[in-house]
C-alpha positions as CSV (number, residue, x, y, z in Angstrom):
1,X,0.0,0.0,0.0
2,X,1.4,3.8,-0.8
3,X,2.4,5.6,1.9
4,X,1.4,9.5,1.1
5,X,4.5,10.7,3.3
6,X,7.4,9.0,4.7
7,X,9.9,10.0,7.1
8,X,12.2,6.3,8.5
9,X,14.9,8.3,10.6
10,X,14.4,10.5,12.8
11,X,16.9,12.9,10.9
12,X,13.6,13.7,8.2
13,X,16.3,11.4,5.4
14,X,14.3,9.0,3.5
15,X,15.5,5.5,4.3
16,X,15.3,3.1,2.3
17,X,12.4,0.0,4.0
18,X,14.0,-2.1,6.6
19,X,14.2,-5.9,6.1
20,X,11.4,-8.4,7.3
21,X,11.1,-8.1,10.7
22,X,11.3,-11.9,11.1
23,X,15.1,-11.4,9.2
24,X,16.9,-9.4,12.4
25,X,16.7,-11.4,15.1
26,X,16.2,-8.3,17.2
27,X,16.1,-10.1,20.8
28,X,13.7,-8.9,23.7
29,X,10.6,-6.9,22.0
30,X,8.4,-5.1,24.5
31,X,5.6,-3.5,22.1
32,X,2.7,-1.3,23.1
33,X,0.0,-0.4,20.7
34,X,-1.2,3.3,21.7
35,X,-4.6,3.5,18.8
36,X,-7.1,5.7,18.4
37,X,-10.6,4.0,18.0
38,X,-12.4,7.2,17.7
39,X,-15.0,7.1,15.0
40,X,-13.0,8.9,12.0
41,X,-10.3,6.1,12.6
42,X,-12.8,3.8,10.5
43,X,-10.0,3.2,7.6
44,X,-7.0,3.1,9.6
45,X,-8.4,0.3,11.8
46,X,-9.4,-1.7,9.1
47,X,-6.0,-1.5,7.4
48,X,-4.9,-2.1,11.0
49,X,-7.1,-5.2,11.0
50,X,-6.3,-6.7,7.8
51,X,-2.7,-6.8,8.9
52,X,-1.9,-7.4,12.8
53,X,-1.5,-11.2,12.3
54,X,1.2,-10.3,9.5
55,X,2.7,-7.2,12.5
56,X,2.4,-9.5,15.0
57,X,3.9,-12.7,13.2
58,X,6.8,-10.4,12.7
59,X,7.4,-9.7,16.5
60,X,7.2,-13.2,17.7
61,X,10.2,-14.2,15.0
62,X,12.0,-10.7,15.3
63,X,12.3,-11.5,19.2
64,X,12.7,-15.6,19.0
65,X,9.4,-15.9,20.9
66,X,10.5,-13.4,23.6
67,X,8.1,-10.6,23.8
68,X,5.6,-9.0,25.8
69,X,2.6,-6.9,24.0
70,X,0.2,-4.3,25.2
71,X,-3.1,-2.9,23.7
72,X,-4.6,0.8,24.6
73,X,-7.2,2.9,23.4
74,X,-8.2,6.4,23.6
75,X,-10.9,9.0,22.9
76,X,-11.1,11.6,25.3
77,X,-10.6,8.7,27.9
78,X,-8.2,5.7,28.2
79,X,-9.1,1.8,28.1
80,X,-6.2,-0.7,28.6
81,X,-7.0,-3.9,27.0
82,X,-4.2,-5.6,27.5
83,X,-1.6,-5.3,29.4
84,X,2.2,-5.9,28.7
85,X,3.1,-9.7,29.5
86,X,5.0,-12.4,27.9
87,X,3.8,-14.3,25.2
88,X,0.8,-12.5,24.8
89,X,0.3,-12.6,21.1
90,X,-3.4,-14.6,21.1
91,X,-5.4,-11.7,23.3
92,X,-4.0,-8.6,21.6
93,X,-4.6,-10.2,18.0
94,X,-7.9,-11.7,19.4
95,X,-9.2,-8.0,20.1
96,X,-8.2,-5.9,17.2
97,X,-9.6,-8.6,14.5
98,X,-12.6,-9.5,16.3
99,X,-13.6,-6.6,18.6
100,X,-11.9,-3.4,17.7
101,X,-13.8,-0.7,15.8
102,X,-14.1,3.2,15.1
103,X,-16.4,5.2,16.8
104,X,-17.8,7.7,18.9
105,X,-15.2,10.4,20.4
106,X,-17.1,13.7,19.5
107,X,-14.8,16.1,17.8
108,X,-11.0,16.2,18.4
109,X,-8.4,16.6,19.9
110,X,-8.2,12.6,21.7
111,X,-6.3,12.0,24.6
112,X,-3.3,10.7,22.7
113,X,-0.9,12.6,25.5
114,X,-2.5,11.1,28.3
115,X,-2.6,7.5,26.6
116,X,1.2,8.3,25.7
117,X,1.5,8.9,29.9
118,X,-0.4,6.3,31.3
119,X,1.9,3.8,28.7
120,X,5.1,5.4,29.0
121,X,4.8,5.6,32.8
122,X,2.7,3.1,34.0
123,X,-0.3,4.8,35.3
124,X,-2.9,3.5,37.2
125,X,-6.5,4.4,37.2
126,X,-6.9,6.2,40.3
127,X,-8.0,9.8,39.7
128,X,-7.7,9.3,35.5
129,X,-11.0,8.5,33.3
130,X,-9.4,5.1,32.5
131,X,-10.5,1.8,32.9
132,X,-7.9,-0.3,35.3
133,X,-3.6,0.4,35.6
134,X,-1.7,-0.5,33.2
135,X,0.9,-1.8,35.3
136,X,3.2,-4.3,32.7
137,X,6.9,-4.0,33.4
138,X,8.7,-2.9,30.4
139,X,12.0,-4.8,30.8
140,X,15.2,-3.8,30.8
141,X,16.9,-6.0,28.3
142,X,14.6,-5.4,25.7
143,X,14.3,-3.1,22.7
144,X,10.8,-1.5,23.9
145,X,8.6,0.3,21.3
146,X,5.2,2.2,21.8
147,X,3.2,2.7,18.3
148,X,0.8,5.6,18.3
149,X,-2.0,6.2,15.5
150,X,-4.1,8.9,15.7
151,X,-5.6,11.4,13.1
152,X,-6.0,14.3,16.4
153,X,-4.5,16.7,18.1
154,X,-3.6,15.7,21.6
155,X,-6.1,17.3,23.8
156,X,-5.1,15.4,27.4
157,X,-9.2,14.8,29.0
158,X,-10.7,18.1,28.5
159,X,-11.5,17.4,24.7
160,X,-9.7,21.2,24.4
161,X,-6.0,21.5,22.6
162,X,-3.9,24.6,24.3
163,X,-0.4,25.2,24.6
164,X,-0.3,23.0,27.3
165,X,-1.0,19.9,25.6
166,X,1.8,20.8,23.2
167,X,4.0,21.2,26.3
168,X,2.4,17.9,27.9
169,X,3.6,16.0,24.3
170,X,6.9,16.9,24.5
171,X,7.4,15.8,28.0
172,X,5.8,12.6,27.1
173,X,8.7,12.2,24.4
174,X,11.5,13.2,27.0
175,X,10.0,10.8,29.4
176,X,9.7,7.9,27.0
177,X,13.4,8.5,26.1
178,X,14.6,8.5,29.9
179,X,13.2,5.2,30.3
180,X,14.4,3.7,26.8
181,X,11.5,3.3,25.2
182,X,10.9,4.3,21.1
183,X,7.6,6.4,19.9
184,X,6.5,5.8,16.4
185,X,3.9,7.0,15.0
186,X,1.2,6.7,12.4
187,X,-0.5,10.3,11.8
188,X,-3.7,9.1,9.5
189,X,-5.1,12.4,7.4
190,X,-8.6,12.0,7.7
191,X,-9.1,15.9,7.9
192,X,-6.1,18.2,6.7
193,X,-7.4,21.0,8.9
194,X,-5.0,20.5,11.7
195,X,-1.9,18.5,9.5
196,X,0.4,21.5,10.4
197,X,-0.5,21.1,14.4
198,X,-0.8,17.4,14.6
199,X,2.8,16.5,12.2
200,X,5.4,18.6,14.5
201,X,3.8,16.8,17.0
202,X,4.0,13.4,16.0
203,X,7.6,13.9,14.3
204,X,8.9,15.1,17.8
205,X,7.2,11.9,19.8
206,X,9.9,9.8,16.7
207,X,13.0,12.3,16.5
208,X,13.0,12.9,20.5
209,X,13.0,9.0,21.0
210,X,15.2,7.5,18.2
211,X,11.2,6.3,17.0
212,X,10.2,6.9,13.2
213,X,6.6,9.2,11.8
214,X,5.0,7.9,9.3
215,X,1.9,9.9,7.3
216,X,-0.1,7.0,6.1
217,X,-3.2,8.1,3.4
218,X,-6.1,9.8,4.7
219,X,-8.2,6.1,4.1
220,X,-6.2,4.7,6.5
221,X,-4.0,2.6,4.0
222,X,-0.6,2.4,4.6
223,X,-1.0,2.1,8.5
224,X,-0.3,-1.5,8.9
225,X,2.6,-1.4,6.6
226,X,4.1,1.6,8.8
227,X,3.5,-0.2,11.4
228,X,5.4,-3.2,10.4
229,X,8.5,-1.6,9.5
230,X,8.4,0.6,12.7
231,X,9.0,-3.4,14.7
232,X,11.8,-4.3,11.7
233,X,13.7,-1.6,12.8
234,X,15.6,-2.5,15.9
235,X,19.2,-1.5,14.5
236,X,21.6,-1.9,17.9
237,X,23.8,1.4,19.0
238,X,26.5,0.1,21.7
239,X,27.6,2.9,24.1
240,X,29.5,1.4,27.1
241,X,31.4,2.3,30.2
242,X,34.5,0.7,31.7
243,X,34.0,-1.7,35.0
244,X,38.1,-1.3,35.3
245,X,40.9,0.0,32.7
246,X,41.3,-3.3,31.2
247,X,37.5,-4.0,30.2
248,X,36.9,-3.4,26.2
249,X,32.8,-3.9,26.6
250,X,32.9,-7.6,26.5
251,X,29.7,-9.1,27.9
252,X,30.0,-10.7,30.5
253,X,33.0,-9.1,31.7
254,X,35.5,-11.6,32.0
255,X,38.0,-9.1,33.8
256,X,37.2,-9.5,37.5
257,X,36.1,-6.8,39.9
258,X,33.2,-4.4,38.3
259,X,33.3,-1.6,41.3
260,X,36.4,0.0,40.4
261,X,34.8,2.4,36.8
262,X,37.7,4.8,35.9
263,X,35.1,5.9,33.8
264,X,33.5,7.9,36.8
265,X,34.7,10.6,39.4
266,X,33.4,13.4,40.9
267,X,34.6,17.2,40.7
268,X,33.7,20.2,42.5
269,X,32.5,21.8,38.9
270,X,31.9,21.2,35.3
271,X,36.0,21.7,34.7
272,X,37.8,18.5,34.4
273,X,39.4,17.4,37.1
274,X,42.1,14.5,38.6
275,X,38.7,13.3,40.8
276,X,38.1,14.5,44.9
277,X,36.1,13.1,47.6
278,X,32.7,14.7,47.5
279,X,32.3,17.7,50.2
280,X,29.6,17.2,52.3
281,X,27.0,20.0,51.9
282,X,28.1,21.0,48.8
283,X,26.7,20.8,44.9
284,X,29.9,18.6,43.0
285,X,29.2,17.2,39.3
286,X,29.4,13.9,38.6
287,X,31.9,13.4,35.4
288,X,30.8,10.2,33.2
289,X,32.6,8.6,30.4
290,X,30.7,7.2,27.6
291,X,32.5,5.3,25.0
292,X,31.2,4.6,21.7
293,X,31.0,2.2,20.1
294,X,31.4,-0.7,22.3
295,X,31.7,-4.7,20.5
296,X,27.7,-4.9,20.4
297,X,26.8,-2.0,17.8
298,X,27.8,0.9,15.6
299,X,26.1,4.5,15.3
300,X,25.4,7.5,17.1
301,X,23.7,6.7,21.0
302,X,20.5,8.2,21.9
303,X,19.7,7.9,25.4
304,X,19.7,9.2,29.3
305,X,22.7,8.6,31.8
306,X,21.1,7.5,35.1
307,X,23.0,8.6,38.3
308,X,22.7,7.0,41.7
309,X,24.4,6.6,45.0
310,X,25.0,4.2,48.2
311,X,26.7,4.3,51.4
312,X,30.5,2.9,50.4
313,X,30.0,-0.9,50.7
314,X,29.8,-4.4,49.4
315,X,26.9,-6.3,47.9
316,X,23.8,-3.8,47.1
317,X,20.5,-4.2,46.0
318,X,19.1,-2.9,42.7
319,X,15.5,-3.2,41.8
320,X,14.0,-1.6,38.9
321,X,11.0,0.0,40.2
322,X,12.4,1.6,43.5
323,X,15.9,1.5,42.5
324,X,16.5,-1.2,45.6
325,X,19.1,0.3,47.7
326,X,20.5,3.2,45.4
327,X,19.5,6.2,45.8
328,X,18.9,8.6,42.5
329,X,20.9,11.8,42.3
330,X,20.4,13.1,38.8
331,X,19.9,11.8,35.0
332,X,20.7,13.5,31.6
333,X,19.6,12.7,27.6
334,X,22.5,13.0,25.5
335,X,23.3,12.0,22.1
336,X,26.3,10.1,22.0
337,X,28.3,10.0,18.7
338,X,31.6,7.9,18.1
339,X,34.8,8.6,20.5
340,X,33.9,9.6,24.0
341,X,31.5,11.8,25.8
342,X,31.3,13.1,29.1
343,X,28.7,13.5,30.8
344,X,28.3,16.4,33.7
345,X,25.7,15.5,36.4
346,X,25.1,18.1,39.4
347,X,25.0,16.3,42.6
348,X,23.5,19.4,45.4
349,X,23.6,19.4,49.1
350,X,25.8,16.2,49.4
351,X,24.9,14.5,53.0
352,X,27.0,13.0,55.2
353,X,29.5,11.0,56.1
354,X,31.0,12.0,52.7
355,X,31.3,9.0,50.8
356,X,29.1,7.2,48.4
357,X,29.5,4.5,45.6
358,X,28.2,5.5,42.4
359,X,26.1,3.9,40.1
360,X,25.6,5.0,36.7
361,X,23.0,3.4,34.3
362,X,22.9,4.2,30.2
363,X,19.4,3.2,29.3
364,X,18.8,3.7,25.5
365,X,16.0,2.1,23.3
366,X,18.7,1.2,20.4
367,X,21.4,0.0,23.1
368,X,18.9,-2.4,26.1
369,X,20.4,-4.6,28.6
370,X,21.7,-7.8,27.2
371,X,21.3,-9.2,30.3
372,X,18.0,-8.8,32.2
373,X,18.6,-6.8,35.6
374,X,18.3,-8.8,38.7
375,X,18.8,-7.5,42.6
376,X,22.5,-7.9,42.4
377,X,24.3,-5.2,41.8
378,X,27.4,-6.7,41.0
379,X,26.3,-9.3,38.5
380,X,24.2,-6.5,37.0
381,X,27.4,-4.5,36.7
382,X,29.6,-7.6,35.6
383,X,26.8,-8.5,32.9
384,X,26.1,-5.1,31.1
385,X,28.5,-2.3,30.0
386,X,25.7,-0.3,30.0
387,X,26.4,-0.1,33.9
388,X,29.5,1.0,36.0
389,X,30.2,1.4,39.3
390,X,32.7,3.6,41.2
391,X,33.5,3.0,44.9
392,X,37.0,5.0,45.6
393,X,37.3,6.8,49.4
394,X,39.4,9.3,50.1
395,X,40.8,9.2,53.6
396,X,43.3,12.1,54.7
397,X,44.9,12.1,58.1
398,X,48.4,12.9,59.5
399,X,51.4,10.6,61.3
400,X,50.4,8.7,64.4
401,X,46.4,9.9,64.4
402,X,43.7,7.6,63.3
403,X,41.3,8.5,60.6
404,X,37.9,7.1,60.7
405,X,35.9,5.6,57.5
406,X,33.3,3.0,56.9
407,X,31.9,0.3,54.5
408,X,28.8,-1.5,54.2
409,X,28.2,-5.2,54.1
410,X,24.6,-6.2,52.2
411,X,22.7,-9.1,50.1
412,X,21.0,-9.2,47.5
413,X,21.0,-12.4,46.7
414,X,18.2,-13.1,47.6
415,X,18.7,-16.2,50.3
416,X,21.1,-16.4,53.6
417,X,24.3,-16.5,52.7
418,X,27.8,-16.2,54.6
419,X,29.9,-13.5,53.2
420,X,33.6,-12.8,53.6
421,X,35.3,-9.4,53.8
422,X,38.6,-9.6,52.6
423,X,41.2,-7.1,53.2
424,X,44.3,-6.1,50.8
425,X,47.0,-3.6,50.6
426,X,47.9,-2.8,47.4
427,X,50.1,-0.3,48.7
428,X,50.0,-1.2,52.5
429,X,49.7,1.0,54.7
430,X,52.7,1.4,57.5
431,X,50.5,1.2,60.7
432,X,47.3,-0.4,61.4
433,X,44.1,-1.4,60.1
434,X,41.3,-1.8,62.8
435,X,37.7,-2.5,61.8
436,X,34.9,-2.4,64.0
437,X,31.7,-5.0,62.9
438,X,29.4,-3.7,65.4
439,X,27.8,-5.6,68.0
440,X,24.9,-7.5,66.0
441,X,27.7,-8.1,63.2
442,X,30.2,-8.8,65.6
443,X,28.1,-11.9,67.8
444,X,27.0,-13.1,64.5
445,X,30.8,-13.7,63.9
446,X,32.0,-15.4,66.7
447,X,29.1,-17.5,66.9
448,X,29.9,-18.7,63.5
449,X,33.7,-19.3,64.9
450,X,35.4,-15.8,64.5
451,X,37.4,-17.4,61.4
452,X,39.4,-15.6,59.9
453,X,43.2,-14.6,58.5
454,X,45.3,-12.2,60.0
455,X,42.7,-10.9,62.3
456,X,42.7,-10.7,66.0
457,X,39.7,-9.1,68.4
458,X,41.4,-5.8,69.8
459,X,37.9,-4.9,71.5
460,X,34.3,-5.2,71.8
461,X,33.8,-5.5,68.9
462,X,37.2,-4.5,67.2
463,X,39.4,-6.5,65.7
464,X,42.4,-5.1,63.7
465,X,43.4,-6.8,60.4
466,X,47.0,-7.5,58.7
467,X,47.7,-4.5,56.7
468,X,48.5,-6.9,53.8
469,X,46.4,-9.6,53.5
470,X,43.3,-10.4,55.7
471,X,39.9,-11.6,56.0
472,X,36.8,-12.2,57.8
473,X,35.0,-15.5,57.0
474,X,31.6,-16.9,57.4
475,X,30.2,-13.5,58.7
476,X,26.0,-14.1,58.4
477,X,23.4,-11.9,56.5
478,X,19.6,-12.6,56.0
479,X,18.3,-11.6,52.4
480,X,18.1,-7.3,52.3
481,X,20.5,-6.8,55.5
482,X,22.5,-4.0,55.6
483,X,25.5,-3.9,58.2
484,X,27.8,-0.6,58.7
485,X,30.8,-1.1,60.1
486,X,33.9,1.5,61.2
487,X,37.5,1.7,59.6
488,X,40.0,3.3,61.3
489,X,43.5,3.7,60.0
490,X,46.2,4.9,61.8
491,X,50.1,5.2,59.9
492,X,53.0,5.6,61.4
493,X,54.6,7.3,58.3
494,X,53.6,9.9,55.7
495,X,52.4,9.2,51.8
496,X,49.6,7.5,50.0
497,X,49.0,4.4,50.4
498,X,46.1,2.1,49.4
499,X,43.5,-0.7,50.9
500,X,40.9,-2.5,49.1
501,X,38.2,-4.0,50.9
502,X,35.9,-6.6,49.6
503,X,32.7,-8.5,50.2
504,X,32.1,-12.0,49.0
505,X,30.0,-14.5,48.9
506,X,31.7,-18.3,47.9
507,X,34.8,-16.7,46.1
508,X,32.3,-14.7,43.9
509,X,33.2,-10.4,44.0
510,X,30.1,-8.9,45.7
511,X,31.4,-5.5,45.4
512,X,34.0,-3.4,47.5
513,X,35.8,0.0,48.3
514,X,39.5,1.1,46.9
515,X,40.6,3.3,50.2
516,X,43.0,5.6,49.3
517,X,44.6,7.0,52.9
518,X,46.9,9.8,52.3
519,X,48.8,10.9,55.8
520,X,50.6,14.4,55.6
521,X,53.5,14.7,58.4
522,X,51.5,17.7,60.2
């Protein structure tokens, strides 16, 4: 069928069609189908009928049977009709050819923004003239589409379009591209009285996402075929951050430790810097590396660097929804051509103690997780270069008086588990090394046998550790514990010298801290 106008990239270029869907082997596909069922939508739906086996066909071989669909439609209100779930192919095909028709809606503008919102977001019902939540997860590790048809202006529920709604469509575009997720869009010409309203509109949703617009004919024909080459086009970008210096992007990262990023630090303004111990109180910028392209993919990255933090510690736990135990600073949307790009996030009124691990997160539609998030932290880390995580304390003190830090022991594993903390100068320090577990850490210890190497108690609940080589064995933590214990370091000469300190669970890296103690003479 003709298409009347085409627009493939968001750059306005004609492209030319992208293979058969069921010829890329795209991976993961999370689609959600975002139509207008209003009653001028009469040709578009039954082009859209005549074809959704064909679209959805396409999907299920695109993704190798890995995919979740959802179904919405609007008028001036919202009705979810399916939500986003795996293998879901029978109901959503079930209720466009058999149930789905045009009608009713008045005059437009539709609520095409709002639908956008309650999608894009995950909205419930409460408070909204929509039928129930639409409360699917859209998953991290796959390439996550939302197709929009609509021949309206967007009019949110007050059937009025104002400035507003303009305003409220362009933060439904920024929002879909913070969480990785592509807007295409079908604009269907049933009335040319509003074209030069509706297309800016629609070709922002596709150029603000890395999506594609697409002006089908004003019968409607033309929209399945959009619609199908929208899903064929799942072309892979691959921006990555280091875990260490040695890691080229390799997934899984074969290299060892993933908490040690030289691709993060944090300076006390946008100007570059050699990297400081945040100042408590203060507004620092997080400086990000992004490198592109990584082993996966080839092009220019469109997506938003996520930001968060944690007290300094071992194993953490991350969880999609309420970001587990991180907590967000800051995020930016960049575009991310080939060679490196640093990214500058503020970080205000830093609280105390002073030190944090940092987390950062690239989450692009054209660049997914390869490798589904799960509560670990680390594994996440050592699984996807589209995450990297910085733990590096700064401890300052002078000759002969001990300086005070701390690290966290966690798990997020998800059962009981006995962890180790292993202790290792990699430039020793010339003094000592004393760690205090607490007294709920510490009891747990002994009554597991107090094992350990090079440790002896100097206290309560003290015990100071070989400056060279130690560890803690068989120390106990339920599922979602968090323990914070006390470092003190005291040297008996000046310089810089440095400690790593390690949780780990049966030889496995949970995550640790690089402390770098620098002692002045006065």
């Amino acid at each position: 069928m003709a298409l009347s106008t085409v627009q493939l990239t968001p750059a306005s270029i004609a492209a030319p069609a992208p293979a058969p869907a069921a010829a890329t082997r795209c991976g993961p596909l999370d689609v959600a189908f975002v139509l207008d069922d209003t009653g001028s939508m009469g040709g578009a739906i039954t082009n859209l009928k005549a074809g959704i086996n064909s679209i959805v066909s396409d999907v299920v071989a695109a993704s190798g049977g890995d995919y979740q669909l959802g179904l919405v439609t609007f008028k001036d209100n919202i009705t979810v009709h399916t939500n986003l779930a795996v293998g879901n192919a029978a109901p959503v095909t079930n209720y466009i050819t058999n149930t789905l028709a045009a009608g009713g809606g008045g005059m437009e503008p539709e609520a095409s923004d709002e639908a956008l919102n309650t999608v894009v977001n995950n909205l419930s019902a409460v408070g909204r003239p929509q039928n129930i939540a639409f409360n699917g997860v859209w998953r991290s590790n796959a390439t996550k589409f939302v197709v929009l048809v609509t021949d309206a202006r967007p009019g949110g529920f007050d059937d009025v379009h104002a400035p507003v709604d303009v305003s409220n469509a362009a933060t439904r575009a920024n929002q879909a591209l913070a969480a990785g997720i592509k807007i295409s869009s079908v604009y269907v010409p049933t009335s040319s009285a509003n074209s030069s309203v509706i297309v800016p509109i629609m070709q922002n949703y596709a150029t603000t996402t890395g999506g594609a617009f697409v002006q089908a004919s004003a019968n409607g024909a033309g929209t399945a075929t959009a619609i199908q080459q929208f899903l064929a086009d799942c072309r892979q970008t691959d921006v990555f951050m280091h875990d260490q210096p040695t890691d080229t992007g390799v997934e899984p990262n074969p290299n060892g430790s993933v908490w040690q990023s030289p691709d993060i630090k944090v300076c006390p303004t946008l100007a570059d810097c050699a990297g400081i111990q945040p100042v408590v109180g203060a507004t620092n910028y997080v400086h990000v590396r992004l490198h592109n392209p990584g082993p996966y993919g080839s092009g220019t990255g469109l997506g938003t660097l996520k930001l968060y933090r944690t007290p300094a510690g071992g194993s953490t736990t991350w969880d999609n929804a309420t970001n587990g135990d991180w907590v967000y600073i800051g995020q930016q949307s960049v575009s991310v051509p080939a060679g490196v790009t640093v990214v500058k996030i503020p970080w205000s009124n830093i609280p105390g103690p002073g030190h944090f691990c940092l987390l950062a997160r690239w989450v692009s539609a054209t660049d997914p997780m390869t490798f589904a998030e799960g509560p670990n932290t680390a594994l996440n880390a050592k699984n996807n270069n589209n995450i990297a995580w910085r733990n590096v304390q700064t401890v300052r003190g002078k000759v002969l008086e001990p300086v005070k830090s701390w690290f966290t022991l966690g798990n997020a594993t998800g059962r009981q588990v006995k962890s180790d903390l292993l202790i290792t100068g990699v430039k020793p320090l010339p003094g000592t090394v004393v760690i205090d577990l607490g007294p709920r850490l510490f009891e747990r210890w002994r009554a597991g046998g107090g094992q350990g190497e090079g440790v002896k108690q100097v206290g309560e609940t003290q015990v100071q550790v070989d400056t060279q080589r130690a560890a803690l064995r068989g120390l106990l933590i339920n599922p979602g514990e968090r323990f914070q214990t006390e470092l003190t370091f005291t040297s008996g000469a000046a310089g810089e010298f440095l400690t790593h300190v390690v949780q780990s669970f049966e030889g496995e890296d949970q995550g640790g801290v690089a402390y770098e103690v620098q002692i002045d003479r006065e």
